[in-house]
matplotlib code that plots the C-alpha trace (Angstrom):
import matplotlib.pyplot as plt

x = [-31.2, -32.1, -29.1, -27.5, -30.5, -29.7, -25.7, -26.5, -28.6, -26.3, -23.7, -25.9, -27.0, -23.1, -22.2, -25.0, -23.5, -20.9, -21.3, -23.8, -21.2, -21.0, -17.6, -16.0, -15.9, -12.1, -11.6, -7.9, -7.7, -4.0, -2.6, 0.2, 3.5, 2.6, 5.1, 5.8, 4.7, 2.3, -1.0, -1.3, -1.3, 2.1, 3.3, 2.5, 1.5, 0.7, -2.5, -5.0, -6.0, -9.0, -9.9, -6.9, -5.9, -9.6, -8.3, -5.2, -7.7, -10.2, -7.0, -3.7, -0.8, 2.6, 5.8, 7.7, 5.2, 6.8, 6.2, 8.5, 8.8, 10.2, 7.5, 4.2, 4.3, 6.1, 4.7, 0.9, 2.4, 3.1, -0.1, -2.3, -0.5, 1.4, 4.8, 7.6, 7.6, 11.3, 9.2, 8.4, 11.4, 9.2, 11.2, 9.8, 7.1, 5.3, 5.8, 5.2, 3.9, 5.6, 6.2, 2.8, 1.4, 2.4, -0.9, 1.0, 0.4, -3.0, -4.5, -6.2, -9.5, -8.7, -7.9, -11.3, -13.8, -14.0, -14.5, -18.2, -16.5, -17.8, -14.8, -13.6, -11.4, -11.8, -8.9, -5.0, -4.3, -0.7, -0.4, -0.5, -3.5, -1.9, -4.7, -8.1, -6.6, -4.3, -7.3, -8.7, -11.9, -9.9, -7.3, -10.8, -12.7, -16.0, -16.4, -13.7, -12.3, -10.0, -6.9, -4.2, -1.2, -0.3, -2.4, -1.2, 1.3, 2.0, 0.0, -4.0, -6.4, -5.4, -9.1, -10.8, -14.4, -14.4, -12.3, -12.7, -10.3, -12.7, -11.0, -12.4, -13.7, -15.3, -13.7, -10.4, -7.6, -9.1, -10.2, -10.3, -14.1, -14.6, -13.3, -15.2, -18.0, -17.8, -16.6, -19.8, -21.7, -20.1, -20.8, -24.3, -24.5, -23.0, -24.0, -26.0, -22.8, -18.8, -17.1, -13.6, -13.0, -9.8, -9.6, -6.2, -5.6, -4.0, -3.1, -0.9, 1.5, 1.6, -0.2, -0.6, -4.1, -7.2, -10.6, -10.8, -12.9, -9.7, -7.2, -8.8, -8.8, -4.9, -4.6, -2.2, 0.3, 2.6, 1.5, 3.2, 2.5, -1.2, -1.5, 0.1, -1.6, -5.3, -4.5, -3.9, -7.1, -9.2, -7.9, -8.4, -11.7, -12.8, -11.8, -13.6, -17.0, -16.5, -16.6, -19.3, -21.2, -20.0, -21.6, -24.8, -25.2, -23.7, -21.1, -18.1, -17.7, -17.7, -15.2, -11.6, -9.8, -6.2, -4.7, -1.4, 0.9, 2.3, 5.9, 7.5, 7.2, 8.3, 7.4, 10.5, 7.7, 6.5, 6.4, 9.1, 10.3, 14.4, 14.0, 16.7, 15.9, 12.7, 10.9, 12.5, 15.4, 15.6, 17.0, 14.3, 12.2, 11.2, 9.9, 8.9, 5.0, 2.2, 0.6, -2.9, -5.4, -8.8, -11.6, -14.1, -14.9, -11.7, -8.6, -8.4, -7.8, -5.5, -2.4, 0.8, 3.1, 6.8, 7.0, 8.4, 5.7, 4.8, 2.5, 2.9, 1.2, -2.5, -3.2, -2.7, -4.8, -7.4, -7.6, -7.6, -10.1, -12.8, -11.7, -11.2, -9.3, -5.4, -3.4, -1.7, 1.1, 3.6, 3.1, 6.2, 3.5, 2.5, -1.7, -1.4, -4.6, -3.0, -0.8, -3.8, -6.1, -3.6, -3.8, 0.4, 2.4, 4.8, 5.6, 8.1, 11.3, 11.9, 13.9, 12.5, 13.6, 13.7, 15.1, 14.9, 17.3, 20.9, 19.6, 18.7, 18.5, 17.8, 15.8, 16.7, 15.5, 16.6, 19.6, 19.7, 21.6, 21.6, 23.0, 21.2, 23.4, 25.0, 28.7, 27.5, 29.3, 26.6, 26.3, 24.9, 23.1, 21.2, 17.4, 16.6, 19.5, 19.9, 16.6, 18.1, 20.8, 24.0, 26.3, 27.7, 28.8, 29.9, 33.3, 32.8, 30.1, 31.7, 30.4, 26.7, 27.7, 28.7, 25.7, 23.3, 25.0, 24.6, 21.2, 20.2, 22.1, 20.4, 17.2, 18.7, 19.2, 15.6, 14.2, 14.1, 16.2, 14.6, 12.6, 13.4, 15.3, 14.7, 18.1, 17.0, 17.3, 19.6, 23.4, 24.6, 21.7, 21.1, 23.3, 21.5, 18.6, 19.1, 20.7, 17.9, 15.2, 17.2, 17.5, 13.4, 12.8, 15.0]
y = [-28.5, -28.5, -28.8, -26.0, -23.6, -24.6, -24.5, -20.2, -20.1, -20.7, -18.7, -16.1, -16.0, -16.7, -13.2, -11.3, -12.3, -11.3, -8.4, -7.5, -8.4, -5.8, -3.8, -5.1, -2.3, -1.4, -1.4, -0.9, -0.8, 0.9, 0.6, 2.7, 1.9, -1.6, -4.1, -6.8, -9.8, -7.7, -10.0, -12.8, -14.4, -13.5, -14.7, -12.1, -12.9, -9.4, -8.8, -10.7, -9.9, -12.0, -9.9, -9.5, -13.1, -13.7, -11.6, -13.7, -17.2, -16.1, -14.8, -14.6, -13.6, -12.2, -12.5, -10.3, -7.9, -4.1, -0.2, 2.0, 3.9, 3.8, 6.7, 7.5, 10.0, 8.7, 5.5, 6.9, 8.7, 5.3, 3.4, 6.5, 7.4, 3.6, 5.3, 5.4, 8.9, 9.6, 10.7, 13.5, 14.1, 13.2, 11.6, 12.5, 13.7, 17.0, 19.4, 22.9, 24.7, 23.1, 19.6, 18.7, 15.6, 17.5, 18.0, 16.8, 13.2, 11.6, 9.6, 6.3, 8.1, 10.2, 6.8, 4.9, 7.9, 7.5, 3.9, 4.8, 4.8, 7.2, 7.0, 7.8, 8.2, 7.7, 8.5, 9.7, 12.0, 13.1, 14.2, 17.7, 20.2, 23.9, 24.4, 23.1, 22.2, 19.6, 17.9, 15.0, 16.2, 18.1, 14.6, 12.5, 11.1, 12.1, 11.4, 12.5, 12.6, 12.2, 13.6, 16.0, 14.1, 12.3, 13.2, 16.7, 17.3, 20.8, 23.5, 24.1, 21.1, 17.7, 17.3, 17.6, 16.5, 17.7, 20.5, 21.9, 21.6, 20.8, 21.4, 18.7, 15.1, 13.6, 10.1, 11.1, 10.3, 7.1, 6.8, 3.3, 2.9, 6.5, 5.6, 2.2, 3.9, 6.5, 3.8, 1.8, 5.1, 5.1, 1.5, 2.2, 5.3, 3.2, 0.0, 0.1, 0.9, 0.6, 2.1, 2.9, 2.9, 4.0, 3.2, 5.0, 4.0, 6.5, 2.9, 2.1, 5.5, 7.3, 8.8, 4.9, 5.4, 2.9, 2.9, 1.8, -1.8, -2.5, -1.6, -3.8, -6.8, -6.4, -5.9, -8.9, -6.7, -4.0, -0.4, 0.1, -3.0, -3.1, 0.4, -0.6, -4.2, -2.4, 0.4, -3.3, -4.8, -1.5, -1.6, -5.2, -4.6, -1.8, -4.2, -6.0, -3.9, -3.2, -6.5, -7.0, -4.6, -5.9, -9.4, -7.4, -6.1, -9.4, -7.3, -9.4, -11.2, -8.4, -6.7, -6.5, -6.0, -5.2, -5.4, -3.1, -1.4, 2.1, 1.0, -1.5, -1.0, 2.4, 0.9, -0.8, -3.4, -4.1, -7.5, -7.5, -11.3, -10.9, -7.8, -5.8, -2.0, -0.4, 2.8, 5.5, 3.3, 0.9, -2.2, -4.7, -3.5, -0.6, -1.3, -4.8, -4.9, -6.8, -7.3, -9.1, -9.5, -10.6, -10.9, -14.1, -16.1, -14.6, -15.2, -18.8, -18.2, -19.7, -19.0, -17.9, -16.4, -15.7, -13.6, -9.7, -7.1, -3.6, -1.2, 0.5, -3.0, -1.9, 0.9, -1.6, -4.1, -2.6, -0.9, -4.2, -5.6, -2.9, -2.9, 0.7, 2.3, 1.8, 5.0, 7.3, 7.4, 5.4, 3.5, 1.6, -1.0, -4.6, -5.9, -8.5, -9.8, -13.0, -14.5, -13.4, -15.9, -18.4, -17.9, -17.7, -19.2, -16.7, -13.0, -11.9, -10.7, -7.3, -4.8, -3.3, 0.0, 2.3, 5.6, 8.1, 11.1, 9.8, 6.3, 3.4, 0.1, -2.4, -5.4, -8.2, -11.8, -13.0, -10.2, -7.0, -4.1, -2.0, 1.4, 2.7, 5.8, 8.6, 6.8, 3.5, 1.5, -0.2, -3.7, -7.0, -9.5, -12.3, -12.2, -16.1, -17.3, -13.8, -12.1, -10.3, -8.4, -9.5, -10.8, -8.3, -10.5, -7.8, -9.2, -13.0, -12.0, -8.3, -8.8, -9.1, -5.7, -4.0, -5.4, -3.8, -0.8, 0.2, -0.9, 1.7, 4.3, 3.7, 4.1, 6.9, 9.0, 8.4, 10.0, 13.7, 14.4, 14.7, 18.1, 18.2, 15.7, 14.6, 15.1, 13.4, 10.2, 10.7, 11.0, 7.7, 7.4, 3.3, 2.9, 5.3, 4.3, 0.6, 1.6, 3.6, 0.8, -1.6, 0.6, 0.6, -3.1, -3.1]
z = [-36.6, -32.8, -32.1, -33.9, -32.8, -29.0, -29.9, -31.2, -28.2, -25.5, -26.9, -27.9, -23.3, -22.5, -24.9, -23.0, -19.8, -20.6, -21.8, -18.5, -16.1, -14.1, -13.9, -10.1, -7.3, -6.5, -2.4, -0.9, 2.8, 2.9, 6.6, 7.9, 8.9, 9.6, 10.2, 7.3, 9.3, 11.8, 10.6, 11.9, 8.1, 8.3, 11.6, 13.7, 16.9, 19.2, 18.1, 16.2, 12.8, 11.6, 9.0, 7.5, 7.5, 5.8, 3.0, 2.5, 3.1, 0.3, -2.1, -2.6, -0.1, -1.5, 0.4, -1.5, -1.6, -1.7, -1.7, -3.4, -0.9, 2.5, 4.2, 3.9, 1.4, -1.5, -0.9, -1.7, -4.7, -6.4, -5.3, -6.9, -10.2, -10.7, -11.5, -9.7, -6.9, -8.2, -11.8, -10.2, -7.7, -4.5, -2.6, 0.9, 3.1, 1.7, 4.7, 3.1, -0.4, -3.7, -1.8, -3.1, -6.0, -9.0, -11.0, -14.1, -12.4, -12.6, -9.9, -10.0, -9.2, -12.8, -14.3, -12.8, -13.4, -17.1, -16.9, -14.9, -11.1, -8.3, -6.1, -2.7, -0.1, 3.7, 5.8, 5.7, 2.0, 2.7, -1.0, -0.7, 0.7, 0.4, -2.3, -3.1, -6.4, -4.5, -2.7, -3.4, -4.8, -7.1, -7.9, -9.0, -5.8, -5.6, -1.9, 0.4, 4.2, 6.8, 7.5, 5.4, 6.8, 10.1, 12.8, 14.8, 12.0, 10.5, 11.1, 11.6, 11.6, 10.7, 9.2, 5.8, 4.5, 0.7, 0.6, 3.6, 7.0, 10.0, 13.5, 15.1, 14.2, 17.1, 18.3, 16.8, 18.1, 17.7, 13.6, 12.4, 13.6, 12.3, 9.1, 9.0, 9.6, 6.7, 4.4, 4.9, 4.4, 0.7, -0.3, 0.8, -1.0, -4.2, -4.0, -7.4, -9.2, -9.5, -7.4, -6.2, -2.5, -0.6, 2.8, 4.2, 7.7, 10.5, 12.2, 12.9, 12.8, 15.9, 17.9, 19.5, 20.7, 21.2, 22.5, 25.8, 25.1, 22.8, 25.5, 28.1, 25.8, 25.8, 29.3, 30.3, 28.3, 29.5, 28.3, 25.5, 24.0, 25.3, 23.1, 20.1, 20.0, 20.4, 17.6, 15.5, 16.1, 15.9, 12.4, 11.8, 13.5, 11.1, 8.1, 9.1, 10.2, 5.7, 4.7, 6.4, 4.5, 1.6, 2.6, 3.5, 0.2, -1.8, -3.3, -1.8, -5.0, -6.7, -5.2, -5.8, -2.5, -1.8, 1.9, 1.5, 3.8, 2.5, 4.5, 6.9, 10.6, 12.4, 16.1, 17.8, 18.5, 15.0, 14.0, 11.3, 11.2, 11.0, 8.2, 8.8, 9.2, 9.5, 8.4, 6.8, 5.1, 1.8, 3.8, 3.4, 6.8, 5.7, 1.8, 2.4, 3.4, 4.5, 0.3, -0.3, -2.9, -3.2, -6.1, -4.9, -8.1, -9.9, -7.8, -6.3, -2.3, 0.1, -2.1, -1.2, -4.2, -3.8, -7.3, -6.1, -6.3, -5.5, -4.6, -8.5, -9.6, -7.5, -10.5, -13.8, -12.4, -11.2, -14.4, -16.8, -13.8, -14.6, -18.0, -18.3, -21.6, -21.0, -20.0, -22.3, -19.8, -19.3, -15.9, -14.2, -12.4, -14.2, -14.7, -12.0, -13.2, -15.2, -11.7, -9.2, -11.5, -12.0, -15.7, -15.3, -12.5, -12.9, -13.9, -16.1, -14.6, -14.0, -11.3, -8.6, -7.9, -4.4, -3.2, -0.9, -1.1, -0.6, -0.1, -2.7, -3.6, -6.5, -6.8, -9.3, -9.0, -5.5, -5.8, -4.6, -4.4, -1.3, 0.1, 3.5, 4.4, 3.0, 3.4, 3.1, 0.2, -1.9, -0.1, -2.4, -1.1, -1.9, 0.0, -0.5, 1.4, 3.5, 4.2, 6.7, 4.5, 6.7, 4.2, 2.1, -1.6, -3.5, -3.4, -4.5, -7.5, -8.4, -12.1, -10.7, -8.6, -11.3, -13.5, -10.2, -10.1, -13.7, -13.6, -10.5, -12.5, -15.7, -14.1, -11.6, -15.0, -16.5, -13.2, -11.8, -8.6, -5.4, -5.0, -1.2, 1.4, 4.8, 6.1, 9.5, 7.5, 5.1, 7.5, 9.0, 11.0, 10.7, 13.2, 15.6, 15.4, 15.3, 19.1, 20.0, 19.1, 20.9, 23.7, 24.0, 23.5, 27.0]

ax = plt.figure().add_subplot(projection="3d")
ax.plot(x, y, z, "-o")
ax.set_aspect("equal")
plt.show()
């Protein structure tokens, strides 16, 4: 009888644990046209990145982590509403009224908020800020600032707190410690409760600016490099100034963190490893990005996982992690949740899919299917023997071609055209800009 009384007791204290565990806060520090293999978790070898690498240490690291889209813009449209930016024909930057985050689409702040999440965002928006209504305090965050776009881009102040366009924010250029700082303002503020936190880096887009304690430490390099290795480490620094503050307040494990890029390198210096292309195109160096996650406790660190992923995955997994109700919507992302804790070894198969205006490209397996140029004839290659997309194979495997092709047009159909283009990208302009970059590195 003892027995069976202590057997109902323990499960009866294992059910209210349960049932107290408290919902885990949501953190994604979101850099900016970081190179794929910038950290130092990653090969890179510039600037160090301790805080970054500790992510990857204490969780998982991807290699075939992804954003859907090759710029800033589109890219932050799929991490905040976990569908693909070609639902909603945005295909590019937002430069003027109409180019906005249509309000049709609901943000992960919108998702989180009804699950008991105060949410915020520190730092770059870049999804629309014509009208209040397309600000983020209108889009779910309760807490909000930073910039509208890139910093000195389009007209009147780059700026916002709330709703409001300030002229100045003092430090700026220089924002990661700004943004560090205001971050650690809003875990304090919320430390009591869940919370969603997004941290969107200026670093590393241009301008290329540091304070001056992190230019002297790069000193031994020449200018150029000396500036774009100290804007690194500022922003590894500032990482690291959060986690830190999460340690403080013993809300690390706690915490699920993602370390994400929104695209691959734009600098001719960025550490991209072989990845042909860069920013502002589909070959693999400008959607393939630097993809971490960590949850203490939950994931098991120190891993590295091939499967492909993408930043559409962030949204259904930090949903089934704070076990909020699952979206009427129809979301393009996967719950990572089951591969993160090792509760599968692998995910189901699936395509991957990517464009921007006249450009596109399919993932399949190790296959994919490429086209970087307005003339360019779709090229296919295979990424584990050919990372570096050199070897066109569309002629020995034309049934796989022809299987690719059908599958981007498929999908092409089920989406809206772009809204609006960026023609500056869009011509044959690979091949200019592969000469210009190599022209700099000179």
């Amino acid at each position: 009888m003892k027995k069976l009384i202590l057997a109902f007791s323990s499960l009866f204290i294992f059910q209210l644990s349960a049932a107290e565990s408290p919902k885990p806060n949501i953190l994604i520090f979101y850099l900016d046209d970081m190179g794929w293999a910038q950290p130092g978790a990653y090969g890179g070898k510039l600037a160090p990145t301790p805080n970054m690498d500790s992510i990857a240490a204490n969780g998982v690291r991807f290699t075939n982590g992804y954003s859907s889209g090759c710029v800033c813009s589109p890219g932050r449209v799929g991490l905040m509403t976990g569908r693909y930016q070609a639902r909603t024909g945005h295909d590019a930057n937002p430069t003027k009224e109409g180019r906005e985050l249509r309000l049709t689409e609901t943000t992960m702040a919108q998702h989180l908020k009804p699950a008991g999440y105060t949410t915020g965002i520190v730092g770059k928006w870049h999804l629309g800020n014509t009208e209040a209504k397309f600000m983020p305090l209108s889009r779910g965050f309760d807490f909000a600032m930073g910039t509208v776009g890139n910093l000195g881009e389009g007209k009147g102040p780059s700026f916002y707190r709330g709703n409001e366009r300030v002229k100045e924010l003092e430090g700026a250029p220089v924002t990661s410690p700004i943004y560090a700082r205001e971050a650690c303002g809003f875990i304090d503020s919320n430390k009591d409760k869940p919370f969603f936190l997004y941290l969107s880096f200026n670093a590393v887009h241009s301008p290329v600016v540091a304070s001056p304690a992190w230019l002297e430490k790069f000193k031994h390099l020449d200018k150029r490099e000396q500036a774009y290795a100290a804007l690194i480490a500022e922003a590894d620094e500032a990482i690291g100034t959060v986690m830190t503050k999460l340690r403080e307040l013993k809300l690390e494990e706690n915490t699920l963190i993602f370390c994400i890029s929104d695209n691959g390198g734009a600098s001719p210096i960025a550490e991209q490893m072989g990845l042909r292309g860069h920013k502002w195109f589909v070959w693999e160096g400008g959607i393939r990005v630097t993809w971490m996650a960590q949850w203490k406790d939950h994931i098991p660190g120190g891993r590295i996982i091939s499967d492909p992923v993408i930043q559409l995955d962030v949204l259904p997994t930090a949903l089934s992690a704070a076990g909020a109700e699952a979206p009427k919507i129809e979301l393009d992302g996967v719950n990572l949740l089951p591969l993160l804790e090792g509760k599968i070894d692998k995910l189901a198969p699936r395509e991957l899919y990517f464009r921007f205006g006249v450009q596109h490209a399919v993932r399949q397996g190790d296959w994919k299917l490429v086209k970087a140029s307005k003339d360019m004839e779709p090229m296919l290659v295979n990424l584990a023997n050919d990372p570096g997309e050199q070897k066109d194979l569309s002629a020995e495997n034309p049934a796989k071609k022809a299987e690719m092709t059908t599958l981007f047009d498929k999908w092409n159909a089920s989406m809206q055209p772009p809204r609006w283009e960026d023609q500056r990208w869009n011509g044959d302009e690979d091949r200019k800009t592969e000469k210009k970059g190599k022209k700099k590195k000179k």
